[in-house]
ZAMARGU-4260 file (C-alpha; in steps of 0.2 Angstrom, whole numbers, plus 5000, padded with zeros to 4 digits):
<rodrens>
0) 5342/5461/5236 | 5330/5474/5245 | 5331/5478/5265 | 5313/5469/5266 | 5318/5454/5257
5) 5336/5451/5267 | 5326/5451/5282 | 5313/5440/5280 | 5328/5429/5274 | 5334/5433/5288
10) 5321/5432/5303 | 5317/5416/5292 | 5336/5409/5296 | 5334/5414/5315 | 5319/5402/5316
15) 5326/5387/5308 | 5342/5388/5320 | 5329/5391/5332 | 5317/5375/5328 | 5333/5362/5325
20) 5342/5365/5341 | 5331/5371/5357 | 5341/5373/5375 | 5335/5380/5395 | 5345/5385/5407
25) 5341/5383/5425 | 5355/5391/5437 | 5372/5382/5431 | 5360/5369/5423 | 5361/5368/5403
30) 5346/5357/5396 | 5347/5354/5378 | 5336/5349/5363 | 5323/5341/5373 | 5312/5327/5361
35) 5302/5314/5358 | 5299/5302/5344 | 5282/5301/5334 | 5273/5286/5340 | 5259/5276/5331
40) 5241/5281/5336 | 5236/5268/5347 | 5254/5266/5358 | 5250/5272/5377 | 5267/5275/5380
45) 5282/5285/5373 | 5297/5291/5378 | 5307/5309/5381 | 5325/5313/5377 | 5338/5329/5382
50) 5354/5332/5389 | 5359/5338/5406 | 5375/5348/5407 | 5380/5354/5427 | 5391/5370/5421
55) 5392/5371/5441 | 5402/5366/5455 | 5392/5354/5464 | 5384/5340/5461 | 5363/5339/5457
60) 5350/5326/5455 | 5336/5325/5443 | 5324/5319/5454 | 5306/5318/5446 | 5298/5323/5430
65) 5278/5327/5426 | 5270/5332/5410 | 5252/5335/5406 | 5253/5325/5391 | 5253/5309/5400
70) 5246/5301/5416 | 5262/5297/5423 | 5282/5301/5416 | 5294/5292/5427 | 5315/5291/5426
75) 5320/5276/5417 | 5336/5266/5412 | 5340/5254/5400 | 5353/5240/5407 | 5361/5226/5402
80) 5357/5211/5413 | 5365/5196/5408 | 5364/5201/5390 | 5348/5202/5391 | 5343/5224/5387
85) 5329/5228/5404 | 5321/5244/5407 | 5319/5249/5425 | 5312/5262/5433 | 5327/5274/5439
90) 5325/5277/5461 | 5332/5293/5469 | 5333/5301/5454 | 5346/5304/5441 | 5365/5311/5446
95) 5372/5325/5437 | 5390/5327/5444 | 5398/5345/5443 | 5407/5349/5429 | 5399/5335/5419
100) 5383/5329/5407 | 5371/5317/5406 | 5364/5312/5391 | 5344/5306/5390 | 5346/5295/5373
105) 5336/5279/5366 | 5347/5265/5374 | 5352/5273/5389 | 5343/5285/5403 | 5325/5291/5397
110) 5309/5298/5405 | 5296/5285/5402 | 5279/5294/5396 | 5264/5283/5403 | 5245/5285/5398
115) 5247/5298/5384 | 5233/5309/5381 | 5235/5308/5364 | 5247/5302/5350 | 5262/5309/5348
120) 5263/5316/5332 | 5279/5324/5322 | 5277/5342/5323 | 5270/5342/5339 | 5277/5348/5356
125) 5271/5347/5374 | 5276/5355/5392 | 5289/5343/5404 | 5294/5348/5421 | 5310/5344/5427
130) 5312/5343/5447 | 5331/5346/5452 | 5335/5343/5472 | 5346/5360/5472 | 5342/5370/5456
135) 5325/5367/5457 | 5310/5365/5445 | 5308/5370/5424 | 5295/5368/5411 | 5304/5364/5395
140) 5297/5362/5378 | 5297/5344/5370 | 5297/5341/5350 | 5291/5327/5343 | 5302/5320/5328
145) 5298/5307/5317 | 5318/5303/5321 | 5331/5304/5332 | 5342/5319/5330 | 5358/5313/5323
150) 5369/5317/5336 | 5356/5307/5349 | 5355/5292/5340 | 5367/5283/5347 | 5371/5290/5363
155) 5370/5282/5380 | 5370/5288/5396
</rodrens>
């Protein structure tokens, strides 16, 4: 195999490892793989997924999340009340102890995506801030999948 050839191969390989798993770091803050399934054209609302590892010694909060490819994104949990599966809006944020990680997975904790500007669509990927009380605030990039990424699928919080 040429020099040329290996690296394109490569470069080529970098990108794919690059595409499948995508993480931020904010101060002792890890956040990985944030996404977002595709939605049919006419749904007004979706839905945003990642995890939040605290690599840190002291405790942080998720307290508010804003993207531009919505009107409103706001912290959500599913719960279970009475057997009965609710979603309610999450107030005072989300806890993220030291030494510990919360995952955002269909089921479970999620950032609800209100008024969308436009479809989400696999392939795409759109800006979300993340607002921490101590760390502060990040723009991460959001895939759209047409699926849940295997390990997600059945996580909870």
């Amino acid at each position: 195999m040429t020099l040329p050839r290996l690296l394109t191969l490569l470069s080529g390989l970098l990108l794919a490892a690059t595409v499948s798993a995508h993480s931020f770091t904010l101060g002792t803050l890890e956040l990985g793989h944030p996404w977002s399934r595709a939605m049919p054209e006419a749904s007004p609302t979706g839905a945003a997924y990642l995890s939040i590892k605290n690599k840190g010694k002291e405790a942080d909060t998720l307290l508010s999340v804003s993207t531009p490819r919505a009107d409103k994104a706001e912290l959500h949990v599913h719960l279970n009340d009475n057997g009965v599966m609710r979603m309610r809006e999450v107030s005072g944020g989300v806890a993220v102890a030291a030494g510990s990680e919360v995952k955002f997975a269909p089921g479970g904790y999620h950032i609800m995506l209100m008024g969308l500007k436009q479809p989400l669509k696999a392939g795409d990927h759109f800006p979300l801030t993340l607002k921490f009380a101590r760390s502060g605030s990040i723009t991460v990039d959001v895939q759209v999948e047409k699926d849940a990424p295997a390990a997600m699928e059945h996580s909870g919080h």
